[in-house]
Predicted model as a PDB file, atoms N, CA, C, CB and O in Angstrom, pLDDT in the B-factor column:
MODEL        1                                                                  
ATOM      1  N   UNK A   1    -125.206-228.773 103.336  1.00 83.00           N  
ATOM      2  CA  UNK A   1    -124.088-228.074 102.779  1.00 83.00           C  
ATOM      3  C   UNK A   1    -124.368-227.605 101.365  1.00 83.00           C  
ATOM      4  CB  UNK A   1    -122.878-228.943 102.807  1.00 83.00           C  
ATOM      5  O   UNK A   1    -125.320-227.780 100.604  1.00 83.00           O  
ATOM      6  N   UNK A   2    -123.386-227.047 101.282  1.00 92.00           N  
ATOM      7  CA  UNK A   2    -123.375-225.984  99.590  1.00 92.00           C  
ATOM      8  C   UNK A   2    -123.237-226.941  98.513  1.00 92.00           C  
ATOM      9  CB  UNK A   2    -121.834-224.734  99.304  1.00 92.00           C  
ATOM     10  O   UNK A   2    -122.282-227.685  98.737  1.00 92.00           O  
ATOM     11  N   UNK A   3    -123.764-227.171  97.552  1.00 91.00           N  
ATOM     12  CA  UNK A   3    -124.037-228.098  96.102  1.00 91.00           C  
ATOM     13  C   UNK A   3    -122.961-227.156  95.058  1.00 91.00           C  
ATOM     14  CB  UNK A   3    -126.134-228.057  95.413  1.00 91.00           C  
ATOM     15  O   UNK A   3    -122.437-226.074  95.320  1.00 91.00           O  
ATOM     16  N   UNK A   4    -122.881-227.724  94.191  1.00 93.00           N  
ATOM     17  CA  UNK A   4    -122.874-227.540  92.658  1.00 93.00           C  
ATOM     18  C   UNK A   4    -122.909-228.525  91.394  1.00 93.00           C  
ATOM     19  CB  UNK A   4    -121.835-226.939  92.471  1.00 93.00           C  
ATOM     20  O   UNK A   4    -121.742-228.911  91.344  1.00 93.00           O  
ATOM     21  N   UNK A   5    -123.383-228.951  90.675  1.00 92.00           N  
ATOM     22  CA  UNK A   5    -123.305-229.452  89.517  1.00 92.00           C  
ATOM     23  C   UNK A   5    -122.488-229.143  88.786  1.00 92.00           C  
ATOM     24  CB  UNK A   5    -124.123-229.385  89.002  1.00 92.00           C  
ATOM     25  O   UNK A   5    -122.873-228.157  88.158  1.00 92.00           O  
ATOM     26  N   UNK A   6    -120.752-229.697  88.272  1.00 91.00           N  
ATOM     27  CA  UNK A   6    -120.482-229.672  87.495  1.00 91.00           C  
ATOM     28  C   UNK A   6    -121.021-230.375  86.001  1.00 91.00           C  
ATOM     29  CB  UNK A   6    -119.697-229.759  87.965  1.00 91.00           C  
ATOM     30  O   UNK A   6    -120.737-229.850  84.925  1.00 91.00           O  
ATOM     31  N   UNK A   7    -121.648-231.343  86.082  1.00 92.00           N  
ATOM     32  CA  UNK A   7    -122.136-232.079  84.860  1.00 92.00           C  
ATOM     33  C   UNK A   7    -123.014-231.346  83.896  1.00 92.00           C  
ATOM     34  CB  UNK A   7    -122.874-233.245  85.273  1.00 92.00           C  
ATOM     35  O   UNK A   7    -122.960-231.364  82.666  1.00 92.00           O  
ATOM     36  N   UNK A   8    -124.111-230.477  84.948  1.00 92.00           N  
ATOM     37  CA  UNK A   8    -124.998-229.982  83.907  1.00 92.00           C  
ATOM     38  C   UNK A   8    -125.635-228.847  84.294  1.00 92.00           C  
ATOM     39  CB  UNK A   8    -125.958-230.902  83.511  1.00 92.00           C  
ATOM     40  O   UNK A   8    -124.816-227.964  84.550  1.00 92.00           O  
ATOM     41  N   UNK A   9    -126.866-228.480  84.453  1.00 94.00           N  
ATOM     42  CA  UNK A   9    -127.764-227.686  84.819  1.00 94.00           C  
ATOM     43  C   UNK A   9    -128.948-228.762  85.432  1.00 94.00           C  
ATOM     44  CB  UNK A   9    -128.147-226.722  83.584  1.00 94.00           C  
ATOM     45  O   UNK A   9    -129.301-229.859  85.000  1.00 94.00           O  
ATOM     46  N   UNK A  10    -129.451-227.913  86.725  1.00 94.00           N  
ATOM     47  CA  UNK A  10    -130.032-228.810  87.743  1.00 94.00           C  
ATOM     48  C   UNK A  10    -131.792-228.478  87.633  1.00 94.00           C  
ATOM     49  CB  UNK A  10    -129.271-228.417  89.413  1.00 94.00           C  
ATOM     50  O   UNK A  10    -132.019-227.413  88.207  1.00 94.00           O  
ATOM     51  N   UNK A  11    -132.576-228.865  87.277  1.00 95.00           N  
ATOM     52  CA  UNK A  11    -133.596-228.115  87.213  1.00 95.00           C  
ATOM     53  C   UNK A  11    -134.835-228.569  87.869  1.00 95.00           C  
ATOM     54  CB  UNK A  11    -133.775-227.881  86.012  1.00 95.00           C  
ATOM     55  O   UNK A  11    -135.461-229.468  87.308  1.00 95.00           O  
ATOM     56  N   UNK A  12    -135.297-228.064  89.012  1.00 96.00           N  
ATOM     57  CA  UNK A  12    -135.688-228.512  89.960  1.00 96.00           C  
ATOM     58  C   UNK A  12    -137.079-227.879  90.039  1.00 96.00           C  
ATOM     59  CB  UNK A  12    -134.788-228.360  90.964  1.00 96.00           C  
ATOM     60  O   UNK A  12    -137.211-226.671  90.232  1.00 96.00           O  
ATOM     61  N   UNK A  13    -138.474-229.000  89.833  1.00 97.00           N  
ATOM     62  CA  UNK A  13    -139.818-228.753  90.497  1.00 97.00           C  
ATOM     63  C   UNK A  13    -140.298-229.198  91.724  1.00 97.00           C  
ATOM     64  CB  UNK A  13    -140.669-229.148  89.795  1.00 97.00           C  
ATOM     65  O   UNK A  13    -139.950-230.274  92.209  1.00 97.00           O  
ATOM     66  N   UNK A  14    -141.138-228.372  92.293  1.00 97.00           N  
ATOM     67  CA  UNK A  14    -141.768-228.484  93.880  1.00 97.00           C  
ATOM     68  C   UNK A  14    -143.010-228.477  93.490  1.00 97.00           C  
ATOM     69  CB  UNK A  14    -141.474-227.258  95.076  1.00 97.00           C  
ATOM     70  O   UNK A  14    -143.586-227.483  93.047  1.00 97.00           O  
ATOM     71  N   UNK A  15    -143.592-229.793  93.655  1.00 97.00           N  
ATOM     72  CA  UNK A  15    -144.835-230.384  93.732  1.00 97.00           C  
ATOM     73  C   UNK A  15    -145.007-229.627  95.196  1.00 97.00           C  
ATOM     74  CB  UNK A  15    -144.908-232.182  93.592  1.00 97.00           C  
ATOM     75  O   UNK A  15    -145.734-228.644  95.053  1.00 97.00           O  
ATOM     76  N   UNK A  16    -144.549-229.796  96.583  1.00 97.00           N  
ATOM     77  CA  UNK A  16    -145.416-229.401  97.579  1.00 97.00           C  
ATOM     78  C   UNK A  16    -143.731-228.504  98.508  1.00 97.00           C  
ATOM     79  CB  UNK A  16    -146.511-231.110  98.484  1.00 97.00           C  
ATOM     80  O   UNK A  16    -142.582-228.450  98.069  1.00 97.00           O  
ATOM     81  N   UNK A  17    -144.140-228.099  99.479  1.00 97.00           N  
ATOM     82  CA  UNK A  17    -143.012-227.286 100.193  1.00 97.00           C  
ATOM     83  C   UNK A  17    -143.137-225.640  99.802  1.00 97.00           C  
ATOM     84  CB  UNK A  17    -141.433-227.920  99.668  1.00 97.00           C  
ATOM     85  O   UNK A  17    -143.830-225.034  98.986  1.00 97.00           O  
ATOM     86  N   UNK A  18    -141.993-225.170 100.915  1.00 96.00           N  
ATOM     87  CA  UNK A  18    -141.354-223.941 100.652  1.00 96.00           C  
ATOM     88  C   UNK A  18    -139.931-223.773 100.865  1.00 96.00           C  
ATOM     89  CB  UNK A  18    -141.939-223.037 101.344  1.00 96.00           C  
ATOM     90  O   UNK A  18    -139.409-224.605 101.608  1.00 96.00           O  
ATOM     91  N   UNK A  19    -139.298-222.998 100.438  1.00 97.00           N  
ATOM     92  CA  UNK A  19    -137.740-223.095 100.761  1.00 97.00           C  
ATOM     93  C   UNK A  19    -136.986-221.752 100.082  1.00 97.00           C  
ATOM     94  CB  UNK A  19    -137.049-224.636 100.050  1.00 97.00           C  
ATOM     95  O   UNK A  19    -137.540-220.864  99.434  1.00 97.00           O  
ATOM     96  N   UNK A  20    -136.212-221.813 100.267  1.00 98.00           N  
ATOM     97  CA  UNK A  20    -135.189-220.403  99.963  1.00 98.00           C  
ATOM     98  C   UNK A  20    -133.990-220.907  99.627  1.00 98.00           C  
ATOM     99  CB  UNK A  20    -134.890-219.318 101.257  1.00 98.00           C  
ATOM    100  O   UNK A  20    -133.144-221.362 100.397  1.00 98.00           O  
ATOM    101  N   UNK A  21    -133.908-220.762  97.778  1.00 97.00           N  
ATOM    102  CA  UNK A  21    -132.454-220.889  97.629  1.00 97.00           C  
ATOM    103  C   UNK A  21    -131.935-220.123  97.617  1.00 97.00           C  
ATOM    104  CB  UNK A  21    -131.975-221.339  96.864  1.00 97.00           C  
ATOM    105  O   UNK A  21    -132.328-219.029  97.213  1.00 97.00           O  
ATOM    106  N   UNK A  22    -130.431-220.462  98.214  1.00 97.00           N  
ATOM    107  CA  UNK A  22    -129.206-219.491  98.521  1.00 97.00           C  
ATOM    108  C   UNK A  22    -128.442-219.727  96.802  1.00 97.00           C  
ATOM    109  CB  UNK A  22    -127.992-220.175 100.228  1.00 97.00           C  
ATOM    110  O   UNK A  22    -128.569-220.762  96.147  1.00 97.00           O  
ATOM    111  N   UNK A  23    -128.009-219.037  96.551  1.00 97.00           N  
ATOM    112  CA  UNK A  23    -126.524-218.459  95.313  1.00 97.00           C  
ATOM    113  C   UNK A  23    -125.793-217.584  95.104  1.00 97.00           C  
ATOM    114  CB  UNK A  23    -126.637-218.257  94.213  1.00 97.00           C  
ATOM    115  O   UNK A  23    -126.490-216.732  95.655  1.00 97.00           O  
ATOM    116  N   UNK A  24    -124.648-216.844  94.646  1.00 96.00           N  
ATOM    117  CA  UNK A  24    -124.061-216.329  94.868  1.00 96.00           C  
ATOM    118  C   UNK A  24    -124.459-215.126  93.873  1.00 96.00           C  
ATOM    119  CB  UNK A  24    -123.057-216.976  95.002  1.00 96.00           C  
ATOM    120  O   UNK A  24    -123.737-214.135  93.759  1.00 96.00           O  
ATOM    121  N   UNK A  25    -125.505-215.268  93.253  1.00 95.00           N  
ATOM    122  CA  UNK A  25    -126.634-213.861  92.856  1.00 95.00           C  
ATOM    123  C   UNK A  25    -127.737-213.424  93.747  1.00 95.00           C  
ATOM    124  CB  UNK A  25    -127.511-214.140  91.531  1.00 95.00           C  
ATOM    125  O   UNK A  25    -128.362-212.368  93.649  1.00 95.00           O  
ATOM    126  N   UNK A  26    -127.892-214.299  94.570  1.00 97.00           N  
ATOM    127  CA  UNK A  26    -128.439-214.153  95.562  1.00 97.00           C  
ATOM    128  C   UNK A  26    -129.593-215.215  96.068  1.00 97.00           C  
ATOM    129  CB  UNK A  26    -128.783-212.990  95.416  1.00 97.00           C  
ATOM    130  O   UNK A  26    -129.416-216.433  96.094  1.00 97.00           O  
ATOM    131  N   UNK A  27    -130.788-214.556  96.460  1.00 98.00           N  
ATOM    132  CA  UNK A  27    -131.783-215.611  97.332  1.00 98.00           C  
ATOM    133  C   UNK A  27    -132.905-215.516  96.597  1.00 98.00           C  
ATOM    134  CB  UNK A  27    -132.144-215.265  98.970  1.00 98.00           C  
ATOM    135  O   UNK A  27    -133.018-214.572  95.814  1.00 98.00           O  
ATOM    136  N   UNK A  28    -133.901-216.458  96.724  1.00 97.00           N  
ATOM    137  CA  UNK A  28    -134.701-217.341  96.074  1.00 97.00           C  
ATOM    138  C   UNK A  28    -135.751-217.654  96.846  1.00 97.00           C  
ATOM    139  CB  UNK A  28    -134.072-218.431  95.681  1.00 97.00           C  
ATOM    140  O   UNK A  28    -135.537-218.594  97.611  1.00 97.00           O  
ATOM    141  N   UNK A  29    -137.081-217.048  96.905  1.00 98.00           N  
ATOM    142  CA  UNK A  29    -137.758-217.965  97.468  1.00 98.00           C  
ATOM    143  C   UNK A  29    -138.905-218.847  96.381  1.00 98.00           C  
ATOM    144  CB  UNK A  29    -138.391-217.205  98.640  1.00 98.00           C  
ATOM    145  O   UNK A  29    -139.450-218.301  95.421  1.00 98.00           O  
ATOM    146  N   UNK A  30    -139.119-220.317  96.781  1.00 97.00           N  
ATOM    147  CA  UNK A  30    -139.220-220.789  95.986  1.00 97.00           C  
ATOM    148  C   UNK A  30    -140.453-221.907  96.995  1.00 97.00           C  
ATOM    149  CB  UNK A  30    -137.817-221.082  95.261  1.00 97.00           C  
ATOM    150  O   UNK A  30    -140.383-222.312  98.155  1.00 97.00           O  
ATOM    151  N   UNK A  31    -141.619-222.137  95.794  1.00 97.00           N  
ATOM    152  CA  UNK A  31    -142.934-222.666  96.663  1.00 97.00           C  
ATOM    153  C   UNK A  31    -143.617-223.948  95.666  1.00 97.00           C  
ATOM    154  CB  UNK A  31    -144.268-221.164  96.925  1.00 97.00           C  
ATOM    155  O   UNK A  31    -143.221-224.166  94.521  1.00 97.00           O  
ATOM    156  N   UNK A  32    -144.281-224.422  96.078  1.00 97.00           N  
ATOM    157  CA  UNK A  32    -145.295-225.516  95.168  1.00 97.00           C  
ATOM    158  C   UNK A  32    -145.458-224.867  93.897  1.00 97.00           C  
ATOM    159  CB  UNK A  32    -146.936-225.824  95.826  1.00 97.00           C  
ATOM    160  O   UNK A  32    -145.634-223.662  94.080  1.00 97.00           O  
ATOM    161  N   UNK A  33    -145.471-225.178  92.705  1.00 97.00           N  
ATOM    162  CA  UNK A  33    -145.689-225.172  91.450  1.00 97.00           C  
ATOM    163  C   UNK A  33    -144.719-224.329  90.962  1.00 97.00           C  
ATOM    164  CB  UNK A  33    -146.951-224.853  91.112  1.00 97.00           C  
ATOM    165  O   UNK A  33    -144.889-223.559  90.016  1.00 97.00           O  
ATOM    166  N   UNK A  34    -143.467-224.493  91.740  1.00 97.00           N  
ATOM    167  CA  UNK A  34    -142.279-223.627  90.940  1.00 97.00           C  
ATOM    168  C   UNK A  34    -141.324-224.355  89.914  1.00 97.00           C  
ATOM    169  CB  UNK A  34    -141.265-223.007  92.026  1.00 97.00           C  
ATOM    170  O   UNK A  34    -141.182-225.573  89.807  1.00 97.00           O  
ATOM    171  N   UNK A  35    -140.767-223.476  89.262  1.00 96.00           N  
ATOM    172  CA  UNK A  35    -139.547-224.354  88.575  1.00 96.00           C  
ATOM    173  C   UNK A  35    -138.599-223.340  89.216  1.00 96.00           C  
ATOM    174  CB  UNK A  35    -139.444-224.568  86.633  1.00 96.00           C  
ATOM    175  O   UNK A  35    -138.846-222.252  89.737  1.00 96.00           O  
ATOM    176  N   UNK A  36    -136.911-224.300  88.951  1.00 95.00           N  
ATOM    177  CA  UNK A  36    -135.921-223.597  89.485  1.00 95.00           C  
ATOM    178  C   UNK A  36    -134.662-224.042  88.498  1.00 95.00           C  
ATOM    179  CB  UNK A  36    -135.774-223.918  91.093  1.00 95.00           C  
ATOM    180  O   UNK A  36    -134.256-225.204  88.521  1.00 95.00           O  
ATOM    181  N   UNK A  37    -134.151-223.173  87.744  1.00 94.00           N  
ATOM    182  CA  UNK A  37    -133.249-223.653  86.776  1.00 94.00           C  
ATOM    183  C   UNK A  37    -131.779-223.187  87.445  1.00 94.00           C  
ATOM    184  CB  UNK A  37    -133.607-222.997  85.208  1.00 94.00           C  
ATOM    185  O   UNK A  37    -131.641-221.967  87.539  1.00 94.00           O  
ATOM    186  N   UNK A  38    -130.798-223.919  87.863  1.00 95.00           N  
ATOM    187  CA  UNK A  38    -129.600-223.357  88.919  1.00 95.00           C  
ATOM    188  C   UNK A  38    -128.400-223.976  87.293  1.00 95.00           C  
ATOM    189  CB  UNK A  38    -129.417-224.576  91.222  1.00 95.00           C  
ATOM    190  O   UNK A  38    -128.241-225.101  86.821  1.00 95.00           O  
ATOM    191  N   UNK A  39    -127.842-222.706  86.920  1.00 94.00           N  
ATOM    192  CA  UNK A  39    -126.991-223.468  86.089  1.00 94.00           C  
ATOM    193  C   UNK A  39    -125.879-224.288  86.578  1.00 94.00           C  
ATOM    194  CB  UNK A  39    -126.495-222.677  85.265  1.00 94.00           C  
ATOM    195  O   UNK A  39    -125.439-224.312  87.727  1.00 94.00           O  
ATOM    196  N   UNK A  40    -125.381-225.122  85.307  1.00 94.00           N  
ATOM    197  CA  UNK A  40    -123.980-225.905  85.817  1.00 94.00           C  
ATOM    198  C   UNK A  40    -122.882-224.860  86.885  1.00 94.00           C  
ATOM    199  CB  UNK A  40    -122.980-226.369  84.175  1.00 94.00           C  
ATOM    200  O   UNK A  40    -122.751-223.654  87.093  1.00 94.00           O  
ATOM    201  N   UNK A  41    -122.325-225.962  87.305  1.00 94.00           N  
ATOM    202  CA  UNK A  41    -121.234-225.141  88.045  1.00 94.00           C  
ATOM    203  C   UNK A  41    -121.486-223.811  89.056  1.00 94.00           C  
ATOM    204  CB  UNK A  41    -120.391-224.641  86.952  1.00 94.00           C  
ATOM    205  O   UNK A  41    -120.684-223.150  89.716  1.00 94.00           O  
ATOM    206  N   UNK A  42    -122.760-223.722  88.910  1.00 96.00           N  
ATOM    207  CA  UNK A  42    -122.767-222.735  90.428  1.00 96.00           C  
ATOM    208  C   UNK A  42    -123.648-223.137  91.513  1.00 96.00           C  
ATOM    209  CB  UNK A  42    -123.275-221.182  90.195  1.00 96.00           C  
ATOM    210  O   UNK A  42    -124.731-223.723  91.504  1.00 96.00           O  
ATOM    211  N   UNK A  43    -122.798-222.604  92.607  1.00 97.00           N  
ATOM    212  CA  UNK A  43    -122.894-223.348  94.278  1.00 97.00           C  
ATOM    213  C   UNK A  43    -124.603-222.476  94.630  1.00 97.00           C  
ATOM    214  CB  UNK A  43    -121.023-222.596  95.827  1.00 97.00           C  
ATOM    215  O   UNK A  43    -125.064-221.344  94.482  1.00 97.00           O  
ATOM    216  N   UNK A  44    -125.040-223.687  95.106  1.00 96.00           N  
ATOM    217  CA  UNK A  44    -126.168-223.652  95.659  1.00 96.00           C  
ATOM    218  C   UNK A  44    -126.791-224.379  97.064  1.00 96.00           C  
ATOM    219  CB  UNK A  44    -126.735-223.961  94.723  1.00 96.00           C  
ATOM    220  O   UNK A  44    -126.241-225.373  97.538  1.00 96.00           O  
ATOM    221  N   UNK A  45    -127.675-223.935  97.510  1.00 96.00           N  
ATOM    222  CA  UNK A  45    -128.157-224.249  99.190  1.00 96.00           C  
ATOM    223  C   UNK A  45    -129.146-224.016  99.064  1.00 96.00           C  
ATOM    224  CB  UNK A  45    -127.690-223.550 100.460  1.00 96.00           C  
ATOM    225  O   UNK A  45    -129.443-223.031  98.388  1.00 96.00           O  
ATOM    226  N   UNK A  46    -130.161-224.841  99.675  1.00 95.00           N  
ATOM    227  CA  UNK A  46    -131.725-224.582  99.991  1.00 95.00           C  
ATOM    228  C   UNK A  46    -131.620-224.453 101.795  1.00 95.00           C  
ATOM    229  CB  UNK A  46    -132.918-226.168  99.329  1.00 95.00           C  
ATOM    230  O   UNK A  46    -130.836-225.038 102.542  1.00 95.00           O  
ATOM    231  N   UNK A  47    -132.441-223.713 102.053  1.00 97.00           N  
ATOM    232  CA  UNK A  47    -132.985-223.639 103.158  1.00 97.00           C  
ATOM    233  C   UNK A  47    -134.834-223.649 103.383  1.00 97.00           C  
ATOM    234  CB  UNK A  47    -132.310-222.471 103.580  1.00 97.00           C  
ATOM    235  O   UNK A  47    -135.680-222.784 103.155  1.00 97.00           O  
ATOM    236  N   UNK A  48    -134.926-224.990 103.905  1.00 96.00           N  
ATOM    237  CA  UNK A  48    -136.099-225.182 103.630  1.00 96.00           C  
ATOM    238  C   UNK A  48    -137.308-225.136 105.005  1.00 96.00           C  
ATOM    239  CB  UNK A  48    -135.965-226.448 102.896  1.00 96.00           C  
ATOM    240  O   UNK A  48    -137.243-225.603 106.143  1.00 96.00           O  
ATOM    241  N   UNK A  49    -138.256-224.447 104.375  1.00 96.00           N  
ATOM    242  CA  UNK A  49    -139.483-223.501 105.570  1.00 96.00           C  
ATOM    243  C   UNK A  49    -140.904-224.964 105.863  1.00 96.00           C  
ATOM    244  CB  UNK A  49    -140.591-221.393 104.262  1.00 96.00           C  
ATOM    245  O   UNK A  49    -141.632-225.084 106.849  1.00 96.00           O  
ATOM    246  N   UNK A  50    -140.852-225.833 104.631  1.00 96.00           N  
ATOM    247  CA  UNK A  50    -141.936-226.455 104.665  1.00 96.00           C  
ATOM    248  C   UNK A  50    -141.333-227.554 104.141  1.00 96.00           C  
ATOM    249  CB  UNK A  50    -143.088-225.895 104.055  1.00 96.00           C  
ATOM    250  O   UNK A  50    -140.426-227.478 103.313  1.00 96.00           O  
ATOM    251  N   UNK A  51    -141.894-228.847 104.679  1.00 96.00           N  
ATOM    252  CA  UNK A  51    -140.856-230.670 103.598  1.00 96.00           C  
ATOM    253  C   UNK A  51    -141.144-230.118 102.469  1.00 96.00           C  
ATOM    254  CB  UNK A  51    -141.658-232.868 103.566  1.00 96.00           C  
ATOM    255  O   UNK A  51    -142.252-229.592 102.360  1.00 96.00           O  
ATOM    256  N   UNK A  52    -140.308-230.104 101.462  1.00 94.00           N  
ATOM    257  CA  UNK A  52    -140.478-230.117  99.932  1.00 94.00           C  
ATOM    258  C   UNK A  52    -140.774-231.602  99.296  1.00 94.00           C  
ATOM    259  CB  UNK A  52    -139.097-229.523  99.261  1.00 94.00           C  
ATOM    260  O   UNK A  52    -140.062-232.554  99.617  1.00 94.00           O  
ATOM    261  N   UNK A  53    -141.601-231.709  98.600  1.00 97.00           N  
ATOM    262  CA  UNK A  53    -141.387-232.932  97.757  1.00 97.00           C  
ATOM    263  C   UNK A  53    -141.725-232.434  96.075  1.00 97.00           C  
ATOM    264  CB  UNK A  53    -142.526-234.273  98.368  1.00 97.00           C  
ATOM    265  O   UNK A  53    -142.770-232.046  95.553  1.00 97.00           O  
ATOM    266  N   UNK A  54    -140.558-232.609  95.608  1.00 96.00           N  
ATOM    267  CA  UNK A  54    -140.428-232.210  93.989  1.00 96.00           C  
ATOM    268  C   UNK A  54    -139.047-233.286  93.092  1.00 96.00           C  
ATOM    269  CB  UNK A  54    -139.878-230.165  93.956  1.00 96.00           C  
ATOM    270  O   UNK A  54    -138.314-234.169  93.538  1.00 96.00           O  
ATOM    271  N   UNK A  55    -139.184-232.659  91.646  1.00 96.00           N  
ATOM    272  CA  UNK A  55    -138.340-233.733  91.167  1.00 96.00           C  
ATOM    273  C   UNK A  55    -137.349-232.579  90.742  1.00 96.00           C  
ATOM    274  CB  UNK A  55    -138.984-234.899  89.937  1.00 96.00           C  
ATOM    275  O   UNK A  55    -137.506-231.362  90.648  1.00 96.00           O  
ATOM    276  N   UNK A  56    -136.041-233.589  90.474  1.00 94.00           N  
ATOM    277  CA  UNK A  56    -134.878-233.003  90.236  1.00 94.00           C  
ATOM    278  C   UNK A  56    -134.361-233.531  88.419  1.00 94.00           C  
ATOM    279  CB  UNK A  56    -133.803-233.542  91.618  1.00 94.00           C  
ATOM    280  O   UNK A  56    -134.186-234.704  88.089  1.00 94.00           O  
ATOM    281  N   UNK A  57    -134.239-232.583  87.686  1.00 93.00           N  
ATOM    282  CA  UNK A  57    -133.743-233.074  86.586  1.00 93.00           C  
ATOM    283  C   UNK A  57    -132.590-232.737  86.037  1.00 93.00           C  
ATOM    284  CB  UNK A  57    -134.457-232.955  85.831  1.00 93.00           C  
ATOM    285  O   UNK A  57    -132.571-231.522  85.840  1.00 93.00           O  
ATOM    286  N   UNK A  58    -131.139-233.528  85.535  1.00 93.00           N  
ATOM    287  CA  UNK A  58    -130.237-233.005  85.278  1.00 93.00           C  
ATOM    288  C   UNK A  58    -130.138-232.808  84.151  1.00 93.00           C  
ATOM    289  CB  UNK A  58    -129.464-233.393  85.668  1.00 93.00           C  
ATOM    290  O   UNK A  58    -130.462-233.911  83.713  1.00 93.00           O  
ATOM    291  N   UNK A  59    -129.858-232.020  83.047  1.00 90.00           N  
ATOM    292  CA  UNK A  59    -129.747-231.370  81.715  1.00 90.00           C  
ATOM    293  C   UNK A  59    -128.471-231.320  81.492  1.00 90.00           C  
ATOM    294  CB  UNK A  59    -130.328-230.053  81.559  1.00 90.00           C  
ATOM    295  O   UNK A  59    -127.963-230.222  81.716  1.00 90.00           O  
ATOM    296  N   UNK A  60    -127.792-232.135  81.129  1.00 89.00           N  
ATOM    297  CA  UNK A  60    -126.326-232.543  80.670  1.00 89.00           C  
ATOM    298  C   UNK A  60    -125.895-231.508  79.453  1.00 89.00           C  
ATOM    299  CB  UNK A  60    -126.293-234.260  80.082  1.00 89.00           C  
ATOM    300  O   UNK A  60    -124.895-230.825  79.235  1.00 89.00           O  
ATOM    301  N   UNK A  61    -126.893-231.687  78.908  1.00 83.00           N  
ATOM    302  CA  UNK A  61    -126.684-230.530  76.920  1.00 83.00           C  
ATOM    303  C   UNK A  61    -127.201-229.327  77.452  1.00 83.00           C  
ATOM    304  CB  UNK A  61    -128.040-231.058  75.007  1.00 83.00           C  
ATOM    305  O   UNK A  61    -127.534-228.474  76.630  1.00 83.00           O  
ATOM    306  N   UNK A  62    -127.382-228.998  79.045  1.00 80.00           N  
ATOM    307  CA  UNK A  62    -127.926-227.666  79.161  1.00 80.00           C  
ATOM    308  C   UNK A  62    -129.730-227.446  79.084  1.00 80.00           C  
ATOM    309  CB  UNK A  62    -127.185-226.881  77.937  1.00 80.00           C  
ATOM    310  O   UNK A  62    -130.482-228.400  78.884  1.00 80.00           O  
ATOM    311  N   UNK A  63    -130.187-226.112  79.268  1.00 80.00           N  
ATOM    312  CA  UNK A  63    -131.592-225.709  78.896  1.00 80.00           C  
ATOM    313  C   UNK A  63    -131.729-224.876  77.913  1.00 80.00           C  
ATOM    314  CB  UNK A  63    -132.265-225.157  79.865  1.00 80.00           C  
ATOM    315  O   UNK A  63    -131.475-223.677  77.794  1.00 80.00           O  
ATOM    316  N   UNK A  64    -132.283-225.878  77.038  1.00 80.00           N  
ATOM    317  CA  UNK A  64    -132.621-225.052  75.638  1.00 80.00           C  
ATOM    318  C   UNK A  64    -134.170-224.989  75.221  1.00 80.00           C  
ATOM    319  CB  UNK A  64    -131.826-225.798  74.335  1.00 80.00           C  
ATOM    320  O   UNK A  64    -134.775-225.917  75.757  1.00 80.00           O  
ATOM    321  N   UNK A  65    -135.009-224.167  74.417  1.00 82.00           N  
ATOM    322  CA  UNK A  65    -135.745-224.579  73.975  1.00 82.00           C  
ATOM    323  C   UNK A  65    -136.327-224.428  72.994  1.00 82.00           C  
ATOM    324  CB  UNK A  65    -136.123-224.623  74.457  1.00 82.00           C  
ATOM    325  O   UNK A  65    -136.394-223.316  72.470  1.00 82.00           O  
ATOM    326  N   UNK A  66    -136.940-225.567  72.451  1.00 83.00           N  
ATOM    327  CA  UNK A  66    -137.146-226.259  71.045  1.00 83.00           C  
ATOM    328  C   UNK A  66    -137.280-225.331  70.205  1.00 83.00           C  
ATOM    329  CB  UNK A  66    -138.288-227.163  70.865  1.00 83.00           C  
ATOM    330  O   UNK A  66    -137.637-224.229  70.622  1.00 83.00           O  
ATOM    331  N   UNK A  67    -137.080-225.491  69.084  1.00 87.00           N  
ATOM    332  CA  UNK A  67    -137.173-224.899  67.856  1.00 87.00           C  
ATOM    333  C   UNK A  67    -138.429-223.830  67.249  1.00 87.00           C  
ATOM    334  CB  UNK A  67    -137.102-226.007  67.111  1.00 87.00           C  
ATOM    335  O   UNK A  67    -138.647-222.741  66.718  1.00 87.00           O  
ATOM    336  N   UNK A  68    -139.133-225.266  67.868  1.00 91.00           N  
ATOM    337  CA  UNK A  68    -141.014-224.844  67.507  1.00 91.00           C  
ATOM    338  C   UNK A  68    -141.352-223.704  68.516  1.00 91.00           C  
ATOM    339  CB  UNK A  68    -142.388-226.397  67.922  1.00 91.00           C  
ATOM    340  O   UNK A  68    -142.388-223.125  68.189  1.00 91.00           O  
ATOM    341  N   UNK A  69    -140.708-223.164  69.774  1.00 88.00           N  
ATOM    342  CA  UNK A  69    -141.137-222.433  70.086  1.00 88.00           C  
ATOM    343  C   UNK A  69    -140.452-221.027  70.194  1.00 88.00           C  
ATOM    344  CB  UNK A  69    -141.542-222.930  70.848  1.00 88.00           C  
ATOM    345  O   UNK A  69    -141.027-220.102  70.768  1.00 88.00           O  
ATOM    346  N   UNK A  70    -139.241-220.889  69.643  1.00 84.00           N  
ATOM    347  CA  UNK A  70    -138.677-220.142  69.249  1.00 84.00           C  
ATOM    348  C   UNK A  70    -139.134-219.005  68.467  1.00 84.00           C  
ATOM    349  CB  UNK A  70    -138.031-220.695  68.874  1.00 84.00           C  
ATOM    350  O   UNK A  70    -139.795-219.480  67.543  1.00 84.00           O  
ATOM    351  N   UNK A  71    -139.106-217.582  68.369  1.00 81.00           N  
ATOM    352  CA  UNK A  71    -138.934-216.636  67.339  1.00 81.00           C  
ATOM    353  C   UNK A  71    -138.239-216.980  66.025  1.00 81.00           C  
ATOM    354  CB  UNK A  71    -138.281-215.627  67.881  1.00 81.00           C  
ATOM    355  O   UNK A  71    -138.111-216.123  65.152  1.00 81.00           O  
TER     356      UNK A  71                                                      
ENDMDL                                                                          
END                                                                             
C-alpha cells in the first residue's frame, strides 16, 4: 500500500534491486547505487522488479546540506 511520512523526509539507498517509485509527480525508476529523497508528507509506493536490499533514513530537520559545501 501507499506510504507517507509525516515526521520527516525519507531517504532511501539501494545497495542491490530494481523498483519503480510511484508519487503523485510521478514515476521513478530506481536501481543499485541510487539515492531517493521522497519529501515529508507525500504518498509514495514502490513497485518492485528485482528484491531490493537498501537502507532507509529518516531526516526529521529535513535535507540540508552543510555549510562547507555550499556556494
Amino acid at each position: 500500500g501507499a506510504f507517507s511520512n509525516g515526521d520527516g523526509d525519507d531517504l532511501f539507498f539501494l545497495f542491490e534491486g530494481d523498483a519503480t517509485l510511484h508519487t503523485p509527480f510521478g514515476d521513478l525508476d530506481v536501481t543499485e547505487g541510487d539515492y531517493v529523497l521522497v519529501p515529508r508528507g507525500v504518498i509514495h509506493t514502490f513497485t518492485i522488479r528485482r528484491p531490493i536490499e537498501g537502507i532507509v533514513l529518516e531526516l526529521k530537520g529535513g535535507f540540508h546540506l552543510p555549510a562547507t559545501f555550499r556556494n
